[in-house]
N, C-alpha and C positions, 0 to 999 in steps of 0.2 A: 504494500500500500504506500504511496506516492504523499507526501505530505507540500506542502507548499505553504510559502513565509513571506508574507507580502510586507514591505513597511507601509506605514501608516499614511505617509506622504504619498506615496506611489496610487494604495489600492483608494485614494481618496483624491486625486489629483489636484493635494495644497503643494503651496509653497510653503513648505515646513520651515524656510528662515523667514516667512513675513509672517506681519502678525495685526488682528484688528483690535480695535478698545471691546470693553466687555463690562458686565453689570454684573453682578453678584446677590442673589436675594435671599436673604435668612434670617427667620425661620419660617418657614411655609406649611404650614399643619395641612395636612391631605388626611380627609375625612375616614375614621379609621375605628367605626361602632364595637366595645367589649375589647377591644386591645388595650392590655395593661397599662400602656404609655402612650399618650402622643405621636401619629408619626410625623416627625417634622425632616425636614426636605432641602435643603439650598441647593437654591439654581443659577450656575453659571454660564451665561449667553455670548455671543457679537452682540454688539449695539445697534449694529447695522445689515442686512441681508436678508434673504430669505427662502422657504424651503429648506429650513436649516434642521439634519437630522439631528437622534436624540441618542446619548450615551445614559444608561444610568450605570453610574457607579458604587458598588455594595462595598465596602469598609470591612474590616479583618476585624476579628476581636478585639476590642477596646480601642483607647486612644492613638491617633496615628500621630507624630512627633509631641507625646504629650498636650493633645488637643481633643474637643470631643470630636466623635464620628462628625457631627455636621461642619465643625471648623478644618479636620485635616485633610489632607491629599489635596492641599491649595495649585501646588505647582503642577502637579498633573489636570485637573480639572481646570485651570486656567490656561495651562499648555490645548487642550485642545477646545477652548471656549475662543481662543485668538486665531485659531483656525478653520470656526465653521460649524460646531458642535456646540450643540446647548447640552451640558451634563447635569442630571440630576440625583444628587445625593441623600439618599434614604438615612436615617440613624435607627436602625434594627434593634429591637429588643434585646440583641445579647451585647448591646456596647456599653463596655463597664463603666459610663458615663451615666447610665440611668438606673444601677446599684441595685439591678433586677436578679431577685434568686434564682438559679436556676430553677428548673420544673424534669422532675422522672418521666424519662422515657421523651420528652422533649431540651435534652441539654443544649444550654445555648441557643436557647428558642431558634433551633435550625428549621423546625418548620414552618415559623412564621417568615423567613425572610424571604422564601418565596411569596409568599401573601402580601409583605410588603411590597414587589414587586411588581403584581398585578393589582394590588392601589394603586400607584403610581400609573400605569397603563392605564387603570380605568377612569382619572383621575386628571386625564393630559388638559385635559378642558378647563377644567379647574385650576392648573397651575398654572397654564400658558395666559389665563385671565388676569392672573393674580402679580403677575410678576411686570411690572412696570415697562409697556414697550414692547412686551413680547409676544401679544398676541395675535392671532394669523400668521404665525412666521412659522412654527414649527412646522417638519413633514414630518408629520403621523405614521407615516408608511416604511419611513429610513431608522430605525432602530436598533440600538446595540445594547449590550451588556458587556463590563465589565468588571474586574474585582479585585481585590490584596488579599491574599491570605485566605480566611475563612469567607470573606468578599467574592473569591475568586468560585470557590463550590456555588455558590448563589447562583450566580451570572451561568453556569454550566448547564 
């Protein structure tokens, strides 16, 4: 079986040295009924463009450089917010930022973080509304997942 390694500039046809301005919004509560905590959300955009596809980004266990899930992985989600990409960051139940016990037979609420994920999808209305500037712009259709760590099982 044949694998294939596309860079990101390449299979997206940026110019990965230029770069646009960009907004950052947070916290964005996405409506989230009998979930223990809030899901809250920051969304990182262009200022300017449109048809712009969507990244969500799912966060590893806990703090990323000593920050919570909604403030870390700045440089990566700005890295591709200057390119074209609206990323949007979930902060999951198992982020040791929201001091949630774990649950038997659900460790690390691993099964809500796909749940939060399809919030998020069911939800594009709502945030694209919400977030200053942004709306009409997103393409609904151009979708990705990504992730760190325990971020990265999510997005899989």
């Amino acid at each position: 079986m044949a694998t294939e390694h596309v860079l990101l500039g390449e299979s997206a046809k940026l110019p990965v040295n230029s770069s646009s301005p960009i907004i950052s919004f947070a916290p964005l509560v996405v409506p989230s009924p009998g979930r223990p905590a809030e899901l809250q959300v920051r969304v990182t955009a262009p200022v300017a463009g449109d048809s712009l596809p969507i990244i969500l980004l799912s966060h590893g266990h806990g703090p990323s450089n000593w920050l919570s899930s909604l403030q870390g992985y700045a440089p990566l989600a700005e890295f591709w917010a200057k390119h074209g990409f609206v990323v949007i960051q979930p902060t999951h139940l198992s982020s040791r930022t929201l001091s949630l016990p774990s649950q038997t037979g659900n460790e690390m609420y691993w099964r809500s973080r796909a749940e939060d994920m399809t919030r998020i999808l069911d939800h594009l209305d709502l945030i694209e509304a919400a977030v200053p500037g942004l709306k009409g712009r997103l393409d609904k259709n151009n979708i990705g997942a990504a992730g760190h760590s325990f971020g990265s099982m999510t997005s899989f």
